[in-house]
Every structure is written in C-alpha cells, then in structure tokens.
C-alpha positions in Angstrom: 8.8 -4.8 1.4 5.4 -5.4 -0.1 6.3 -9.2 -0.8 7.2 -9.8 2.7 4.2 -8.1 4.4 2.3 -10.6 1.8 3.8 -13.4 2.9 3.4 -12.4 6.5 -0.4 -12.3 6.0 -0.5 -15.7 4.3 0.8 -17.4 7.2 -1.7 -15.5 9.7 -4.5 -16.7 6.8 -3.2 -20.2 6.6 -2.9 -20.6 10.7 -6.4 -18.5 11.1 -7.9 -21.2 8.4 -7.1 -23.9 10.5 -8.5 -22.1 13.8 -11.7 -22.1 11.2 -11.3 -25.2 10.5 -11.2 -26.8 13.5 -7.5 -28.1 13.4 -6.4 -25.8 15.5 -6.7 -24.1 18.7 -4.1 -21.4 19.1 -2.7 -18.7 16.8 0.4 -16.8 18.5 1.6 -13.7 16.6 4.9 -12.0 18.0 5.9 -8.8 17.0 9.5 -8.0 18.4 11.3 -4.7 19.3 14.1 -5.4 16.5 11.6 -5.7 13.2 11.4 -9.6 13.7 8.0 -11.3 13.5 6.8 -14.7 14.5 3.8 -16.8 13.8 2.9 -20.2 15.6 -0.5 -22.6 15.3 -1.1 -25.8 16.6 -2.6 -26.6 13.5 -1.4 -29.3 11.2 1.2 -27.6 9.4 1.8 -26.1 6.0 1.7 -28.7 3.0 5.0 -29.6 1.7 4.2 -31.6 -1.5 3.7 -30.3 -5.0 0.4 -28.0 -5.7 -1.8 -29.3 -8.6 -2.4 -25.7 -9.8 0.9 -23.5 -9.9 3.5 -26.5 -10.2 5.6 -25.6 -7.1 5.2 -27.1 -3.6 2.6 -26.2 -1.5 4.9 -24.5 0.5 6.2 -21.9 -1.8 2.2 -21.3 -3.0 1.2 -21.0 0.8 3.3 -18.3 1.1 3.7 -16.5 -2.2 0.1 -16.6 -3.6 -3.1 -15.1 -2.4 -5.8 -17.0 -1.1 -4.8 -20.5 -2.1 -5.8 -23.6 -0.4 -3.9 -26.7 -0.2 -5.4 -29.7 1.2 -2.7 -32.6 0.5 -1.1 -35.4 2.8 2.5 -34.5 3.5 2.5 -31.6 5.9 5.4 -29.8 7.5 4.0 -30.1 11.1 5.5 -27.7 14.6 7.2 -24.6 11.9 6.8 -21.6 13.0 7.3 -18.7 11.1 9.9 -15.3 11.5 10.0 -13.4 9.1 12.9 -10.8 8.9 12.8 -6.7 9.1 14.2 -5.5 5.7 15.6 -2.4 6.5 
C-alpha cells in the first residue's frame, strides 16, 4: 500500500510542478466512492525516454522515485492517471 500511495503523490508532485512551472494551468484530482483515484494536468506530460541517472525511462522514475526531475524531449502528452484500491 505504501508504494502506491507513493506513486499517487509523485504524480500530484509532477502535475503541481508543472502548475509551478508555468506549463500548466489545471490540476484535477478525483477521488471515487470505489477506492479508484484519478489525476489529470494540462501540462506537457510525463517524460517517456530513458533517465540519465537511474537507467530506466523517465516514466518508471517519475513515478517510483522521490523527488526526481526529468526535463527531456519525448513526453507522453493527455495521460491521466488512476491508480487502483488494493484491498
């Protein structure tokens, strides 16, 4: 459970950041009556290609790693996010 509520809060991070940043406008967080959660920006999107420092795509670090940045060129634009209930 831990590991999911960690990737829950990189996502908010990473779509708060670009609020910050200016790249975006709008974060939407939707918690729903089953356990489902949803997170959409209209931000540029997560990075898909490979991250310098841990070797997997940006991706995977975006949402498994704390407090990582990723500035690269290939972006996976309009995602949003649901992460599952566990129990």
């Amino acid at each position: 459970m831990r590991g999911l509520h960690q990737m829950l809060y990189e996502v908010v991070d990473n779509a708060i950041d670009e609020v910050q940043g200016g790249h975006a406008k709008a974060v939407h967080v939707e918690i729903f009556p089953d356990g489902w959660v949803g997170v959409c920006d209209d931000g540029r999107g997560i990075p898909t290609d490979m991250h310098p420092k841990t070797g997997v795509s940006a991706l995977e670090t975006v949402l498994t790693v704390s407090k990582v940045t990723s500035r690269h060129d290939t972006r996976l634009d309009d995602v949003c996010v649901t992460s599952t209930p566990t129990d």
